[in-house]
C-alpha positions in Angstrom: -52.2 5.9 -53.4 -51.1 6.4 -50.1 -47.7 4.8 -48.2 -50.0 2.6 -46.4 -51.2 0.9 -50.2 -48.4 -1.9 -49.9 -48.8 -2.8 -46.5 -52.7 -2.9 -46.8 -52.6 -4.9 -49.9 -50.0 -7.5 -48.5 -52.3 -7.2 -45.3 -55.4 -7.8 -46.9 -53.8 -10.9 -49.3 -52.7 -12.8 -46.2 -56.0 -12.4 -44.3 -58.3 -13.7 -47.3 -55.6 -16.4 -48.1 -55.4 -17.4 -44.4 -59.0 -19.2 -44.1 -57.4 -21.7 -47.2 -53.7 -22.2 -45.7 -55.9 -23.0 -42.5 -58.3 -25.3 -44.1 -55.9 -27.1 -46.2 -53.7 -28.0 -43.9 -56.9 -29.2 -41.5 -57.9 -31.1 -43.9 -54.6 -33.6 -44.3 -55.3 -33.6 -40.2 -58.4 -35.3 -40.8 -58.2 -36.8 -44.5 -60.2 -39.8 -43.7 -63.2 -37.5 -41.6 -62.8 -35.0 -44.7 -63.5 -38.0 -47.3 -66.0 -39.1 -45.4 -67.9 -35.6 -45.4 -67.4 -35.0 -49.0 -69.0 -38.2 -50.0 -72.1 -37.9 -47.2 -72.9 -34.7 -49.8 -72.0 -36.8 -53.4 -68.5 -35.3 -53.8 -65.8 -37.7 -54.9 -63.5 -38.3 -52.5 -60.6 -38.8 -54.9 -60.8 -34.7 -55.0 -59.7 -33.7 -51.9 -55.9 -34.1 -53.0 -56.6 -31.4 -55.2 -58.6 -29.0 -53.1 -55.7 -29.5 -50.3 -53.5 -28.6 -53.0 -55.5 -25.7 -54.4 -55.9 -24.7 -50.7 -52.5 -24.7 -49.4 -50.8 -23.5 -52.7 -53.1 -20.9 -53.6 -53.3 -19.7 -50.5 -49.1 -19.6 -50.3 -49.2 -17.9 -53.7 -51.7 -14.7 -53.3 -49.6 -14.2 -49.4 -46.5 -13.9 -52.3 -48.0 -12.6 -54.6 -47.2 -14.8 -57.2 -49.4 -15.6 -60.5 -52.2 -13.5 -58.3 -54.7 -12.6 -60.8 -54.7 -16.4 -62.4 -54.8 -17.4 -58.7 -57.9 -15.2 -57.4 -59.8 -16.4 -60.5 -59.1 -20.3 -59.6 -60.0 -19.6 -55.6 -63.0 -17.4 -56.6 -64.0 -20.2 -58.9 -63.3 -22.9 -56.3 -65.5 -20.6 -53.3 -68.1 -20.6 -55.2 -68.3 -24.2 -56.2 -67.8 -25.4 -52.2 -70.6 -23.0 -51.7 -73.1 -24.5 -54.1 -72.2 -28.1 -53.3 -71.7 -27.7 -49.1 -74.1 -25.1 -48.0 -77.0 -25.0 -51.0 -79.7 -25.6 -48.4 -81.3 -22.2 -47.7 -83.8 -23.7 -46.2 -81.3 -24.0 -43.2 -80.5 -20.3 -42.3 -76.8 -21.4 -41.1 -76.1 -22.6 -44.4 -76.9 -19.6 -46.2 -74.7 -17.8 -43.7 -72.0 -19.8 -44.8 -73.2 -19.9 -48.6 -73.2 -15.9 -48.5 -69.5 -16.0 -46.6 -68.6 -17.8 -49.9 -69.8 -15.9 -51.7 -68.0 -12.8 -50.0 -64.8 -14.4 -50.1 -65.0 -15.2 -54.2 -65.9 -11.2 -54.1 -62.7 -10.6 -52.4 -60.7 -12.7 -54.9 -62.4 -11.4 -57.7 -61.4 -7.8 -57.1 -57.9 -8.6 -56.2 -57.9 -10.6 -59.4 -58.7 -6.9 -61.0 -56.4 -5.0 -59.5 -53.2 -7.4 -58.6 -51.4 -8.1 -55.9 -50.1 -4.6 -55.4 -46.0 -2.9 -55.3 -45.0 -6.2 -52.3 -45.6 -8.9 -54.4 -43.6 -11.0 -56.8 -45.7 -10.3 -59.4 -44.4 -6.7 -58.9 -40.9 -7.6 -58.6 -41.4 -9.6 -62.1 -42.9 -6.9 -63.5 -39.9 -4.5 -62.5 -37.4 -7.0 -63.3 
């Protein structure tokens, strides 16, 4: 490992964490537009309490760190689901774009759910501790 190892994996955490903390929080902007979409594709409405909570406080807790591994698996699990039920028409080529970038992102979570959060996380400072 090199010195740059901490800063990259904190880097990297923050930037694959950022499209959920983003979304989450664009979501209680427009709650009632969000509810609206969900249902137009047959997701229950009722869920997206959850999946702004999932969002924000996953997203807060891989930028930390924190419970990372059990973290990645839920957000991998989570991408991958949203990809299925929002953008499972390959017959429209933007919507496999954004099914792939789903897929891509659940990658990402999947091998930092393998290898931690790296030495600037709280899961490192527990583990020290």
């Amino acid at each position: 490992m090199t010195s740059l190892s901490p800063a990259t994996n904190l880097t990297g955490r923050t930037l694959i964490a950022a499209i959920f903390l983003i979304s989450g929080i664009g979501k209680i902007a427009g709650y009632s537009g969000t509810v609206a979409y969900m249902e137009s594709v047959g997701v229950p409405g009722a869920l997206l309490l959850p999946t702004i909570v999932l969002e924000i406080g996953g997203a807060l807790a891989i930028i930390a760190g924190w419970q990372t591994r059990l973290t990645a698996l839920a957000l991998a699990g989570f991408t991958l689901l949203a990809g299925i039920l929002f953008h499972g028409n390959f017959a429209d080529p933007m919507q496999q774009i954004m099914f792939l970038k789903n897929v891509a992102i659940a990658g990402g979570f999947l091998f930092l759910a393998a290898n931690g959060a790296g030495a600037w996380s709280l899961d490192a400072r527990r583990a020290r501790a």
